[in-house]
C-alpha positions as CSV (number, residue, x, y, z in Angstrom):
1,X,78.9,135.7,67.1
2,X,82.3,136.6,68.3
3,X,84.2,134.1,71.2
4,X,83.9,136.6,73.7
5,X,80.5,136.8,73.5
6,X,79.5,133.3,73.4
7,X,81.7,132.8,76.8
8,X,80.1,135.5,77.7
9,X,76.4,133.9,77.6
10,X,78.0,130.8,78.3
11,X,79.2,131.8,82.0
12,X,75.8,134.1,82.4
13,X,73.8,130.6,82.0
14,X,75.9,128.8,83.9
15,X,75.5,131.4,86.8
16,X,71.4,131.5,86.2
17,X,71.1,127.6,86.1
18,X,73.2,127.1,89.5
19,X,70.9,125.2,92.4
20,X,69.4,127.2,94.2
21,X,69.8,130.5,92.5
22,X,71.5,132.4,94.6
23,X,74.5,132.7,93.7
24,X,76.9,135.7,94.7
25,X,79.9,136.7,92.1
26,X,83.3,137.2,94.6
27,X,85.8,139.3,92.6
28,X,89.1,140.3,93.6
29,X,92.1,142.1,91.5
30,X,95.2,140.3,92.1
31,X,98.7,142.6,91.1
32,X,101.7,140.8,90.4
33,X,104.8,142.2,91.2
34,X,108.3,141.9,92.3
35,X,109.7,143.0,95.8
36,X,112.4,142.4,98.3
37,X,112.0,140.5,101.4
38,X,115.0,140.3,104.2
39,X,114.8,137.3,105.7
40,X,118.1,134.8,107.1
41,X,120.6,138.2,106.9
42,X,119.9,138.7,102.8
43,X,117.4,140.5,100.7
44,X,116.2,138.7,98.1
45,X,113.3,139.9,95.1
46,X,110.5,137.5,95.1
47,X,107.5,137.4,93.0
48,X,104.1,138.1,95.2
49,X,100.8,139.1,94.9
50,X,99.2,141.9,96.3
51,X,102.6,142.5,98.4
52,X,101.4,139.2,100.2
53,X,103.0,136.5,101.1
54,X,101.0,134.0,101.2
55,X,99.0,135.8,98.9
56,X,95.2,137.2,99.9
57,X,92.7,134.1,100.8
58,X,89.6,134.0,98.3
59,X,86.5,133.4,100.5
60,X,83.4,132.2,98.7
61,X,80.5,129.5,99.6
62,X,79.2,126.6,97.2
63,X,78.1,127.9,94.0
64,X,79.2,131.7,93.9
65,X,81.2,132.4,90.8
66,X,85.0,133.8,91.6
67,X,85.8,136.1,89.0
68,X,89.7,137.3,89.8
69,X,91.4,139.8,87.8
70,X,95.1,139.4,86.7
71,X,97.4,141.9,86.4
72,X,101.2,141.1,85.7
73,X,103.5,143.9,86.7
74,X,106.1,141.6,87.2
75,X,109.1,140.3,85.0
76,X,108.2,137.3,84.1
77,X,105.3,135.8,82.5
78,X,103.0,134.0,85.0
79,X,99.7,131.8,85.6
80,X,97.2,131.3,88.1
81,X,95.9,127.5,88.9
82,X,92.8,127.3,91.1
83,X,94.1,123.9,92.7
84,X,91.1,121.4,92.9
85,X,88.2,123.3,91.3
86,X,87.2,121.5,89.1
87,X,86.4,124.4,86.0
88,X,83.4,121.9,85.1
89,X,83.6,122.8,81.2
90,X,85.6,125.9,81.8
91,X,89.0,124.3,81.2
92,X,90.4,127.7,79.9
93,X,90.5,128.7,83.3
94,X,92.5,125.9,84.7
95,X,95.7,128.2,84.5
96,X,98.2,125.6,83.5
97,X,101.1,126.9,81.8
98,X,101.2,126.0,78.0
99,X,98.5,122.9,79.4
100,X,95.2,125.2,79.3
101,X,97.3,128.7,78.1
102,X,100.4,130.5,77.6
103,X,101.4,132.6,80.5
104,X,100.3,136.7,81.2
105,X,103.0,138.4,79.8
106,X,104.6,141.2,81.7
107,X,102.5,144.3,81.8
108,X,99.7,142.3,80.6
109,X,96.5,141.5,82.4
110,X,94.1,138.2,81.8
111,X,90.6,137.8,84.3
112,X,89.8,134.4,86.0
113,X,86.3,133.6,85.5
114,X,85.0,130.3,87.3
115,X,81.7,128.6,89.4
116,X,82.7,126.6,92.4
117,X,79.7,124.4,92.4
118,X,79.4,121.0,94.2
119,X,82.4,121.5,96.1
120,X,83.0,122.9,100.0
121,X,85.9,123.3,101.9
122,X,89.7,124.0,101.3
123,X,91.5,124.6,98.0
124,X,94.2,126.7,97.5
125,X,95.9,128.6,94.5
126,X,98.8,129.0,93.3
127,X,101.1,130.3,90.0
128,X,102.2,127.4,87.6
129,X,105.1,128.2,86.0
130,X,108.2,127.2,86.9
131,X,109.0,127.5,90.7
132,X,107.2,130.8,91.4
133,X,104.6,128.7,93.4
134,X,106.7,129.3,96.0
135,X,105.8,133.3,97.1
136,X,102.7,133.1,94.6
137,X,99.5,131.3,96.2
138,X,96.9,131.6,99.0
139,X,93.8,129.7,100.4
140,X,90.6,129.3,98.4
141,X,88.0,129.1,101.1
142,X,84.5,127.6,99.5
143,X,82.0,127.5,102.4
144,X,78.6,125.6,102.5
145,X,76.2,127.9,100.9
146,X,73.7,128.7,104.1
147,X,77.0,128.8,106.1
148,X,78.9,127.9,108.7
149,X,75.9,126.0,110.7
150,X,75.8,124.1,107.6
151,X,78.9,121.8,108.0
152,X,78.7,118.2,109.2
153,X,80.5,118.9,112.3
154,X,80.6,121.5,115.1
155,X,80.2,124.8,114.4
156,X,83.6,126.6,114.6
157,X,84.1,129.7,116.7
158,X,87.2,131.5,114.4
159,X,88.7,129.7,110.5
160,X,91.8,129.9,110.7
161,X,94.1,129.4,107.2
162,X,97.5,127.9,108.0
163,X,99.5,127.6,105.1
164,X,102.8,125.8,105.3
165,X,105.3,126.9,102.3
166,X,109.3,127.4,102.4
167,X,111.6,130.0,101.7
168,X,114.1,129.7,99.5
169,X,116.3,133.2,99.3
170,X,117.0,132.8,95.5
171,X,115.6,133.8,92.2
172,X,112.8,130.8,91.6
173,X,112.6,131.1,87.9
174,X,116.8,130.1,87.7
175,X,116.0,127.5,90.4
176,X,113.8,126.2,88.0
177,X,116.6,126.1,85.8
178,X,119.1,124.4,87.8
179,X,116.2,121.7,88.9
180,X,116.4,121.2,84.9
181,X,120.0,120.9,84.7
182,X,121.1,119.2,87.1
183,X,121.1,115.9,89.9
184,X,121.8,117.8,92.4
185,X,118.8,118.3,94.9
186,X,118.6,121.9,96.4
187,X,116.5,123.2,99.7
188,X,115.2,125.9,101.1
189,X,116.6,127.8,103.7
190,X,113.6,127.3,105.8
191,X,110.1,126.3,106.3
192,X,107.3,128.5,106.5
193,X,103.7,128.6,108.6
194,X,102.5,131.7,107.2
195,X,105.1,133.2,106.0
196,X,106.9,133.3,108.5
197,X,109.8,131.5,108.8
198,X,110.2,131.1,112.8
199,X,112.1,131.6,115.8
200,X,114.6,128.4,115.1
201,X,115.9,130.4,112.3
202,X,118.8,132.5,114.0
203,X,121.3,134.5,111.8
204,X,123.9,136.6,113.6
205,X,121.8,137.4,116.8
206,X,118.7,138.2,114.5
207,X,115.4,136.0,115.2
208,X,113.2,135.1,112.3
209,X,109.0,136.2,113.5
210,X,106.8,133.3,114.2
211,X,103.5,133.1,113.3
212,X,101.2,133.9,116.4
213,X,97.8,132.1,116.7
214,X,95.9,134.1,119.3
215,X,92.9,131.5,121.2
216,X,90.4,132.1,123.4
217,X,90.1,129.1,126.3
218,X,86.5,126.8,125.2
219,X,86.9,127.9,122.3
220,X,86.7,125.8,118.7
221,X,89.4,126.8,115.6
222,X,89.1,125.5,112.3
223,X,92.2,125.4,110.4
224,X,92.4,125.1,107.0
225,X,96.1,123.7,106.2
226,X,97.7,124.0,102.7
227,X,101.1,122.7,102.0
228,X,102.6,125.4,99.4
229,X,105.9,124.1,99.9
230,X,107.8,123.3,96.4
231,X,109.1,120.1,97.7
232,X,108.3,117.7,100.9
233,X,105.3,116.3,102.9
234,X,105.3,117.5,106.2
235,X,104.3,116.6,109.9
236,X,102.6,119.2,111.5
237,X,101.8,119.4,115.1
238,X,100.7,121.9,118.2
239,X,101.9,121.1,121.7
240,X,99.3,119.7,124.2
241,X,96.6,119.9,121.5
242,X,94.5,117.3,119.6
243,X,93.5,117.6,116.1
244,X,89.5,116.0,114.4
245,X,90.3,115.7,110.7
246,X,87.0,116.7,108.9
247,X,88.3,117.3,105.4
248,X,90.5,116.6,102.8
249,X,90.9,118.3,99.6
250,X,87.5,119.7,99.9
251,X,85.8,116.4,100.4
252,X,84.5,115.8,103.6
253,X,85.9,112.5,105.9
254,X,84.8,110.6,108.6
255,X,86.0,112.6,111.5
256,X,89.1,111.2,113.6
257,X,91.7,111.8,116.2
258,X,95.1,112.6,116.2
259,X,97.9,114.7,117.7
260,X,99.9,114.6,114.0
261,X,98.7,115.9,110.9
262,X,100.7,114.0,107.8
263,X,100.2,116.7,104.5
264,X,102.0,116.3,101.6
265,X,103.0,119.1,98.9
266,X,99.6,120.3,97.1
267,X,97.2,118.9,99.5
268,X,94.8,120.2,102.0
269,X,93.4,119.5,105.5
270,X,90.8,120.6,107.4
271,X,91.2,120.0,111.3
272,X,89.0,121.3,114.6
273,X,91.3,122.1,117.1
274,X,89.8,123.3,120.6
275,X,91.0,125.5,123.1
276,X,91.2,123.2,125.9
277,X,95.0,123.3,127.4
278,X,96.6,125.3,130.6
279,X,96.1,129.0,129.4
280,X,99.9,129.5,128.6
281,X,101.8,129.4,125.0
282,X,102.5,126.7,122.8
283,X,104.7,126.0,119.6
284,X,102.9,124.6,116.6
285,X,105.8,122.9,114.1
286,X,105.6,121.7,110.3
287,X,108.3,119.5,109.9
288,X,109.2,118.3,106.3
289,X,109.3,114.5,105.7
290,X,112.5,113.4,103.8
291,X,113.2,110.0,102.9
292,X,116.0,109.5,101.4
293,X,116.8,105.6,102.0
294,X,120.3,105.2,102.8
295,X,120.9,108.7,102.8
296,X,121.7,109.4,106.6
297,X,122.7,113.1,106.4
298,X,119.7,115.3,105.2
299,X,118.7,119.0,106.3
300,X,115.6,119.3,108.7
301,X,113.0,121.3,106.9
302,X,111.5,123.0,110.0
303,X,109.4,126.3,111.0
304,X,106.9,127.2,114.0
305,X,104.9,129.3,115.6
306,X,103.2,130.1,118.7
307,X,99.5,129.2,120.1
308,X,98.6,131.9,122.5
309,X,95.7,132.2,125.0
310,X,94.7,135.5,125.4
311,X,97.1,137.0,123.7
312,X,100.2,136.1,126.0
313,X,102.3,136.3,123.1
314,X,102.2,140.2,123.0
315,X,102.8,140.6,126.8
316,X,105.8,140.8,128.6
317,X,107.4,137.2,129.0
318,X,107.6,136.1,132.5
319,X,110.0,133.5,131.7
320,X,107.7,130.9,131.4
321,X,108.6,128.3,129.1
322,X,106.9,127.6,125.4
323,X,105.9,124.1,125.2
324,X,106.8,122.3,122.7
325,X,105.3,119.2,120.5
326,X,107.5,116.0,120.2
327,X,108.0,115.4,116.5
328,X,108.2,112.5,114.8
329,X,111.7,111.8,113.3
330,X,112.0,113.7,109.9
331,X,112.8,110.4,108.0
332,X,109.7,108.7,110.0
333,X,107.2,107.4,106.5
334,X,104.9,105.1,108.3
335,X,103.1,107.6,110.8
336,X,102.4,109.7,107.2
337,X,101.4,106.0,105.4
338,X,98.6,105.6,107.9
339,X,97.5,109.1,108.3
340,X,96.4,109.1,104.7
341,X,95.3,105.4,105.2
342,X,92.8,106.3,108.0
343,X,91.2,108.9,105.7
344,X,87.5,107.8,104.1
345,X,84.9,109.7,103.0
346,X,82.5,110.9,105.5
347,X,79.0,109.6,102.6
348,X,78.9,106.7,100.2
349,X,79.9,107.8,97.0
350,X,78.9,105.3,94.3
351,X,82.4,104.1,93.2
352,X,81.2,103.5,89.0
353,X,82.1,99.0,89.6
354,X,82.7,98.9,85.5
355,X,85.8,100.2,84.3
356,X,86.4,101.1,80.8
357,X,90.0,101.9,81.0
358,X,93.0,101.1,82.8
359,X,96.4,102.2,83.0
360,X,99.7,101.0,85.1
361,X,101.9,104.1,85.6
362,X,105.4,103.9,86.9
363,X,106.3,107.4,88.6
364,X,110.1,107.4,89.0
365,X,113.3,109.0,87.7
366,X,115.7,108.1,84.7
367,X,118.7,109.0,82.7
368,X,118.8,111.2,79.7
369,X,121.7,112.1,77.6
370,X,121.4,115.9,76.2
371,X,123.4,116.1,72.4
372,X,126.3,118.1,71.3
373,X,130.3,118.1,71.3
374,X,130.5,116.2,74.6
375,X,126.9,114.7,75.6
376,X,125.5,115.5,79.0
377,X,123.8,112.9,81.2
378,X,121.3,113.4,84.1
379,X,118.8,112.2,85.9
380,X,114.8,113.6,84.7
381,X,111.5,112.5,86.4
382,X,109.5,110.3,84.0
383,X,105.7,108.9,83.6
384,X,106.0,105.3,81.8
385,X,109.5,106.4,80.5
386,X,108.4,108.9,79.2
387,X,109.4,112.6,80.7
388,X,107.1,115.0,79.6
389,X,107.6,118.2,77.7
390,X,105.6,121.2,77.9
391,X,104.4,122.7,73.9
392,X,107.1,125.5,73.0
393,X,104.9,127.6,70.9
394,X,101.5,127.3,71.8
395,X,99.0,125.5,74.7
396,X,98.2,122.2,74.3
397,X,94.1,123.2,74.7
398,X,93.9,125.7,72.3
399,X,95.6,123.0,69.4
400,X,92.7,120.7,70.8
401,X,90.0,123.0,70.7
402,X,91.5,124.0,67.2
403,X,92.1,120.4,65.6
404,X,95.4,121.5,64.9
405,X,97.5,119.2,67.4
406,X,98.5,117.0,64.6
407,X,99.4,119.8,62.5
408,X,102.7,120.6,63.3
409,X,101.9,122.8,65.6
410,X,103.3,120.6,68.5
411,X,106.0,118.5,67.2
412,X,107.0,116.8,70.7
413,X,103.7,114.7,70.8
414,X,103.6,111.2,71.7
415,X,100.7,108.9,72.5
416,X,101.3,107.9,76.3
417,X,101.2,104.4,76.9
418,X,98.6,102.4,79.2
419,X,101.8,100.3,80.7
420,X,105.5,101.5,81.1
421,X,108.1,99.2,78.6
422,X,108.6,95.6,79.2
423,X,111.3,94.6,81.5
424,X,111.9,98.2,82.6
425,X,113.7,98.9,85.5
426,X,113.2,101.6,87.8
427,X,116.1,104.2,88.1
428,X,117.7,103.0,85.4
429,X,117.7,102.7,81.8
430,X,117.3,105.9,79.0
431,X,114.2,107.6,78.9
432,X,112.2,109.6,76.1
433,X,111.1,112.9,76.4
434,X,107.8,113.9,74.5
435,X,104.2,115.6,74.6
436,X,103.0,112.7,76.0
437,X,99.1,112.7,75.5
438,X,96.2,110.1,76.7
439,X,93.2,110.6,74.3
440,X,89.5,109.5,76.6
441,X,86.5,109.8,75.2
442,X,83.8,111.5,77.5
443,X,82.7,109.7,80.3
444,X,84.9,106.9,80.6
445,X,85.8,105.3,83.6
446,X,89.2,105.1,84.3
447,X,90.9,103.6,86.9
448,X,95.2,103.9,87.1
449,X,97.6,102.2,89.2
450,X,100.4,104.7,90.3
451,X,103.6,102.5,90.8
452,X,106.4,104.3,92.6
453,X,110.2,103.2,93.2
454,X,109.8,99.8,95.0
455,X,113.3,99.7,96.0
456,X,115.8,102.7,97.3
457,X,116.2,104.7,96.4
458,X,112.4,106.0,96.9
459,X,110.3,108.8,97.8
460,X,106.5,109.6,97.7
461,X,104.9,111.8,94.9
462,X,102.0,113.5,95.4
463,X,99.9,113.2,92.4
464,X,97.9,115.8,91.1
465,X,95.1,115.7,88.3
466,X,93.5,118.8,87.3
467,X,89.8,119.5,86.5
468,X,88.6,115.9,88.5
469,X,88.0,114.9,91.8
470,X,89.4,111.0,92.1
471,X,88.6,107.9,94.4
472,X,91.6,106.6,96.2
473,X,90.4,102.5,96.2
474,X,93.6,101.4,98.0
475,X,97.6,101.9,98.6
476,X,101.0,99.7,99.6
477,X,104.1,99.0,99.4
478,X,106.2,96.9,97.3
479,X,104.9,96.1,93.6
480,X,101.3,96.2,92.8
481,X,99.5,92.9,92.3
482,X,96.6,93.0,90.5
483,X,95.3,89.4,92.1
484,X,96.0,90.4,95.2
485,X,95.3,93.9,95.8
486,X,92.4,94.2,94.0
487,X,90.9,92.4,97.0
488,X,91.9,94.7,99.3
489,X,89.9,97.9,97.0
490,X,88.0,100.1,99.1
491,X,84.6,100.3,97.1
492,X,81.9,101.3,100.2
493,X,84.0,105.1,101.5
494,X,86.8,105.4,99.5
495,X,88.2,109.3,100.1
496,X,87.7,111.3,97.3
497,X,91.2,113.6,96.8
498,X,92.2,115.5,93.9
499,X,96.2,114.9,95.0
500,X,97.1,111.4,95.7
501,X,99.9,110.5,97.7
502,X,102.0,107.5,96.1
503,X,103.9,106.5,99.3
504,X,107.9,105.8,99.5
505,X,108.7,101.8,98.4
506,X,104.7,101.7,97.2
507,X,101.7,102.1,95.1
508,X,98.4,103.8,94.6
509,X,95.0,102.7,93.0
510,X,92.4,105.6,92.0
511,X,89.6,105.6,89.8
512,X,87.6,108.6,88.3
513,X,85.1,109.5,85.4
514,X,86.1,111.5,82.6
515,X,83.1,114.0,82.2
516,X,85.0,117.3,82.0
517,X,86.0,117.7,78.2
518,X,89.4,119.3,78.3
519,X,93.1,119.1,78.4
520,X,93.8,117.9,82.0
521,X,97.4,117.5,83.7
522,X,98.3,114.6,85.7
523,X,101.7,115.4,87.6
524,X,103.7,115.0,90.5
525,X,103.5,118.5,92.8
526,X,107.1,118.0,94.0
527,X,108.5,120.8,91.8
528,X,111.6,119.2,90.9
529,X,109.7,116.1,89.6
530,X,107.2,117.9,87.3
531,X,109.5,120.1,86.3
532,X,111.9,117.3,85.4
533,X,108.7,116.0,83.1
534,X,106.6,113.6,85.6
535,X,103.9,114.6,83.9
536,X,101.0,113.6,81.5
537,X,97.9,115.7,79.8
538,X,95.1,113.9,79.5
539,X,92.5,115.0,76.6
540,X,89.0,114.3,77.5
541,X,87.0,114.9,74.4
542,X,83.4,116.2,74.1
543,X,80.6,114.4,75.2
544,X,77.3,114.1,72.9
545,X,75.7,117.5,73.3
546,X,76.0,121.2,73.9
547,X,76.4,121.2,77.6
548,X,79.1,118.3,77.9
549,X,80.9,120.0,75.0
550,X,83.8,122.6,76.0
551,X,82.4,126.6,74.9
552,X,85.0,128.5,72.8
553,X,87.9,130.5,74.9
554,X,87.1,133.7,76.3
555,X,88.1,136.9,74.4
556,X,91.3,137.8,76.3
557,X,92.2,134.4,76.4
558,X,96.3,135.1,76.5
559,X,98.7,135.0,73.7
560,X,102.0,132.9,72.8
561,X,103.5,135.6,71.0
562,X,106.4,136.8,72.2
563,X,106.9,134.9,75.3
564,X,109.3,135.0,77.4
């Protein structure tokens, strides 16, 4: 029976066999291309989708299958990751570049074809290769299946997607290349809420457009945040407003109060925000978080927009002023520590007690000396000492799913280790770069310690790992001690994230269940970091029968010929 064919059946079982039965297939066609933008006095050609940016929202509810096609008109080769779906034995839909598949060549066209069952709230997704994440991503809305009445909180009035991204006026596949070949740390020009880069933006007389969020007075918003943005976390706040956190990551959380939303790169928050103020307008602000340690001088990453009642916004101004939200200070880490401190899950999960596997990962930066006449020495990111390089000539599933990984076929592997080298010492010190692979077997329990910098200088890193929801058990600062901190392990409501935050100066403890056999990538989703190699792929190898073992690729599963 040919491939396609048995995907085929494969995905028409899956879709028969959901709960319930009803199950509704969403499709869209989503057009890649390249066009200019104007924005801070230049025009500069960015990669979007659909003309879009942010690109169009995917609305589904729990168990619909999203079936998206691909078209790449653009000119350079691209890949669509569906952040936090999990692609429950579907890993050739992950969209990882040269993780899961090689990228859709110009003029070439691949269809997305995935369930999004067991999961409701806000994803989001976004191109992975190289820095086009940037102008190519959008919201993944999964709803409860009977609907809004369905979720454990007040019923919202309006959903409202706020996506917080950054524009960078340059060509993001040579930023990329200067991330890669260089220390130097480059920013955007601006921040973004929607696209829209904001009225503190001024170039020569000419105001950038803020994003305008029309409310009615009484009434209850539910906004969705995403932070797109390539590199920092980011405060986020609306003058003379409260926020109720209800989600995270598409998990629901016991709901709480708070006037600042903490969101790092790749995450997702879901917030109720009522209409309760002085009918007037107000400035919402995403401010980026950057600590640097002794670093005093740093650029403020900063955009807003406008809350309007009534739709003030589009009448004539009467000179009344715009209120506007006190911010934390830019370098301010603790208020975003405890934000994603006060998060737990809003049911008791049962945390698995018995681990099978642990691993201590240091997430930090080291040096590495290219070869040739006169060697070149930089700074990379690096998982256990190890920073990670992507296959050249092929993806790292299909030489799984192939038994050919030890074949020659990838010639940069390298078993990663459970602990980083004795004695090592972060920020300094020469570092490898490899494949690095962690073989699981199926259904292991696995918890890992994520140990950042403990000393300046430090920064947070927002870890992602594809195809698993995780438990986050507990996070500090300093060095992780195992006799110690165990004790402080949250095992009763634990939040369950697919991106965890490993704050500045500390650590992070989270513990999962390998039962999605696969090639999955851990990373950082600060671009600079993962594509500086803080990475690692984790294969997750088939379980004992048919339906925990992964179904062959589907038919136009793309090539690596002739890539660019």
């Amino acid at each position: 029976m040919a491939v396609g064919v048995v995907f085929f059946l494969f995905l028409v079982v899956a879709l028969a066999t959901a709960p319930g039965g009803d199950a509704a297939v969403v499709e869209h066609t989503f057009i890649v291309s390249q066009m200019m933008l104007n924005h801070l006095c230049n025009n500069t050609p960015v990669i979007v989708v659909n003309g879009q940016l942010p690109g169009p929202a995917i609305e589904a509810s729990e168990g619909d299958s999203i079936v998206v096609h691909v078209i790449n008109k653009s000119p350079h080769g691209v890949s669509i990751h569906w952040h936090g779906v999990k692609q429950q034995l579907n890993c050739w839909a992950d969209g990882a570049d040269m993780i899961t598949q090689c990228p859709i060549q110009p003029n070439k066209n691949f269809t997305y074809r995935f369930n999004v069952i067991g999961q409701e709230g806000t994803l989001w997704w976004h191109a992975h290769v190289a820095c086009l994440r940037a102008t190519i991503h959008g919201a993944l809305i999964i709803r409860p299946r009977l609907g809004s009445s369905s979720y454990p909180f007040h019923k919202p009035d309006k959903e409202i997607p706020i996506v917080i991204g950054e524009w960078w006026g340059t060509d993001l596949v040579r930023l990329d290349k200067r991330f890669n070949n260089s220390n130097f740390a480059y920013v955007p020009g601006s921040s973004t809420i929607n696209g829209k880069l904001g009225d503190l933006n001024n170039c020569f007389g000419f105001i950038e457009e803020n994003y305008i969020l029309n409310v009615e007075h009484g009434k209850t918003y539910l906004l969705r945040i995403v932070n797109a943005a390539l590199h920092p976390q980011y405060y986020y706040k609306i003058a003379g407003h409260m926020f109720t956190v209800v989600a995270a990551d598409a998990n629901y959380v016991k709901p709480y109060m708070t006037d600042t939303i903490a969101i790092a790169p790749g995450e997702t928050v879901d917030v109720l925000v009522v209409a309760n103020a002085p009918p007037g307008m107000y400035y919402m602000v995403a401010l980026g978080i950057m600590s640097l340690g002794p670093i005093t001088e740093t650029p403020a990453f900063i955009s807003r927009g406008i809350v309007s009642y009534n739709n003030q916004a589009n009448a004539t101004s009467d000179g009344t002023p715009i209120m506007v939200p006190e911010m934390p200070d830019q370098r301010e880490e603790t208020l975003a520590f405890y934000f994603h401190d006060n998060l737990t899950s809003l049911v008791h999960h049962r945390v698995p007690a018995d681990v099978d596997e642990r691993l201590f990962i240091t997430v930090d930066t080291g040096n590495m000396c290219r070869k040739g006449s006169v060697p070149a020495c930089g700074l990379v990111s690096r998982m256990n000492n190890i920073s990670f390089q992507p296959p050249a000539n092929g993806s790292l599933l299909h030489a799984h799913y192939s038994n050919n990984m030890i074949n020659n076929v990838i010639s940069t592997l390298q078993d990663f280790p459970s602990r980083p080298p004795p004695r090592m010492v972060f920020n300094r010190g020469h570092t490898s770069k490899a494949t690095s692979l962690r073989r699981v077997r199926y259904n292991t329990t696995m918890e890992i310690v994520l140990q950042g910098p403990p000393i300046w200088p430090s920064y947070p890193n927002p870890m992602h790992l594809h195809g698993h929801d995780f438990f986050i058990l507990a996070q500090g600062h300093g060095r992780y001690n195992a006799e110690k901190d165990v004790q402080a392990y949250n095992l009763l409501d634990p939040p369950v994230r697919n991106t965890a935050l490993v704050p500045v100066l500390g650590w992070m403890v989270i513990r999962f269940v390998t039962r999605n056999p696969g090639v999955w990538l851990l990373h950082c989703h600060i671009q600079q970091h993962v594509s500086t190699g803080m990475a690692v792929a984790f294969v997750v190898e088939n379980g004992p029968t048919m339906d925990t073992t992964l179904p062959p690729p589907p038919a136009d599963y793309p090539s690596c010929d002739n890539q660019n």
